[in-house]
N, C-alpha and C positions, 0 to 999 in steps of 0.2 A: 289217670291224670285228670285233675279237674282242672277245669277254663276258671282261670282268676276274672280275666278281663269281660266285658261286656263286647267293647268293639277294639280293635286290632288293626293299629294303623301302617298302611304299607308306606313306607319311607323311602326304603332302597333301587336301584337299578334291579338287585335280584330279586327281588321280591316281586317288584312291577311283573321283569321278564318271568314269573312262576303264571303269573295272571294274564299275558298276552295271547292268549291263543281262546277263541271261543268253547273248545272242549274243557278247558280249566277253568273257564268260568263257570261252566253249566255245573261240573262239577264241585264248584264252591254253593252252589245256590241250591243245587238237593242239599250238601249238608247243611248248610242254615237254617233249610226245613225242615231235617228229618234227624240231625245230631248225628250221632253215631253210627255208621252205616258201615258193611260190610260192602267189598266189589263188587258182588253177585245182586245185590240192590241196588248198590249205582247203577250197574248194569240198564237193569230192570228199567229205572226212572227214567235212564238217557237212550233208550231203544237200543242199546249197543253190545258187542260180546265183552267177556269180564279181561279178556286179554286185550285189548284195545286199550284199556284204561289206568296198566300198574305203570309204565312209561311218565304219562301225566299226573300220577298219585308222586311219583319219586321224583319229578320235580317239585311240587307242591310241597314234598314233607322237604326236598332241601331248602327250598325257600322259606322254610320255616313256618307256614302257611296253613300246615295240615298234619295232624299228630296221627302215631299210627299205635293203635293197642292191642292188644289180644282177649277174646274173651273167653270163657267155656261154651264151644259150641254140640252139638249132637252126641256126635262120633272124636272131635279134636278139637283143641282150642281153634276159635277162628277171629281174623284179623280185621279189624274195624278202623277205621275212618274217623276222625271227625277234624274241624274247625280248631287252631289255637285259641281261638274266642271265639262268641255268640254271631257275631256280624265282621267281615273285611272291609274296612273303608281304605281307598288311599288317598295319600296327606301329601298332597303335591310341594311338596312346600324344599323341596331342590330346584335349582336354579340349573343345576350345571347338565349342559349339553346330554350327554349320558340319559340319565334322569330325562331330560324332556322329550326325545328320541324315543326311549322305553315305552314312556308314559301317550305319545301319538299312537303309538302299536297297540297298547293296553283300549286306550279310548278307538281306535278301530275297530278290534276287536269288538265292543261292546257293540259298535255300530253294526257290524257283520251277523251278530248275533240275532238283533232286531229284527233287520232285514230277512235272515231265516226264519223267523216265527210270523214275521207279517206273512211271508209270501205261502208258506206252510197253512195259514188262516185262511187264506183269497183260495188255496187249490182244493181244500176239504168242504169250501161253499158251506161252511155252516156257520160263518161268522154273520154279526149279526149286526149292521152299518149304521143305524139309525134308531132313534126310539130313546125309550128306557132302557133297553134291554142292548143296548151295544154297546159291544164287546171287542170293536176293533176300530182303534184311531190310530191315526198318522196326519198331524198339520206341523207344515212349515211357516214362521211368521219371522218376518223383517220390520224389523221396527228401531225407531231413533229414541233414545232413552236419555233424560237428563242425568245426570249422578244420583238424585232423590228419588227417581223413579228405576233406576236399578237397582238401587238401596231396597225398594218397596218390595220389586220381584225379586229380587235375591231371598229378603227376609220369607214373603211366601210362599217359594221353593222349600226354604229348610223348615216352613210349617207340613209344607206336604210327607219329604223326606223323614218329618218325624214320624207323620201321622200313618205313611207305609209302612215304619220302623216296630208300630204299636203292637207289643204282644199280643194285643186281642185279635189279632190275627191267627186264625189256628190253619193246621191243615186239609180242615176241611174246605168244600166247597171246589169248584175250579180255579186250576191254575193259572195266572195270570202274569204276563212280560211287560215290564212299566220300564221305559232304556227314555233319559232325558239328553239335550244334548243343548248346549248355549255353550254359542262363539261371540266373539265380534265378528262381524262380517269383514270381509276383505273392501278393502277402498275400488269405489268402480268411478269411470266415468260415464258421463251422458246427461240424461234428463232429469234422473234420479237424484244425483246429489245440486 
């Protein structure tokens, strides 16, 4: 089966709930890297046994998310993996309860994921905090924004978000977890406002 599309927008309530859980993310993001991947490579990529992972493929393929083929392997045909397209974005663009609910789970998740790879980075002491050469951030900023100056940061998010996007990216080099996250802040009182 060939991927017609480039990027493959998640729309649905099911679709979201195929991507809620941080093992189906990780798993979306070896295949973006590596295309068509058999279990026993998932495996490999995600530290984990190949049976931990058909549960999460078979949501993924019913959500439409993740195509499943056969190839000629060694000894038997064997079953591969990949993407309905090159990249999963989702297209927040429902309104309805359902959908928004989904999609807090979905964005948790992301969060949760983060958070395993920061803390995963701080316990192996080889991350590397400062310089040229670091390789592990994490800042929170609170800031008041006119509508032109989120106009501003918006637009140079989606230069970044291209520029991560950029095929010249290959799979060489180290692997890297780039997880971005803009709210409005919740209304507070006191000195601050």
């Amino acid at each position: 089966m060939a991927r017609t599309h480039r990027v493959h927008p998640i729309k649905t309530v099911a679709q979201l709930r195929g991507i809620e859980t941080p093992v189906r993310q990780q798993i979306i993001a070896v295949l973006e890297l590596h295309g068509d991947t058999p279990v026993r490579e998932l495996a490999e990529h995600l530290g984990c046994m190949p049976s931990s992972l058909y549960y999460h493929l078979g949501v993924l393929e019913r959500a439409r998310l993740v195509e499943v083929q056969q190839r000629p392997g060694r000894t038997r045909p064997e079953t591969v993996y990949r993407l309905v397209a090159r990249m999963i974005e989702i297209d927040p663009v429902s309104q309805s309860p359902a959908f928004l609910a989904a999609l807090g789970r979905t964005y948790a998740a992301f969060l949760r994921l983060a958070v395993r790879h920061v803390s995963a980075a701080l316990e192996t002491r080889r991350s590397v905090r400062r310089g040229s050469r670091q390789d592990l951030r994490v800042r929170q900023y609170n800031l008041r924004l006119t509508p032109a100056r989120q106009r501003e940061l918006n637009q140079r998010l989606d230069e970044l978000e291209a520029w991560l996007r950029d095929p010249a990216f290959t799979n060489e080099g180290r692997r890297f977890s780039f997880t971005l996250a803009m709210s409005p802040a919740p209304a507070t009182r006191g000195p601050q406002d």
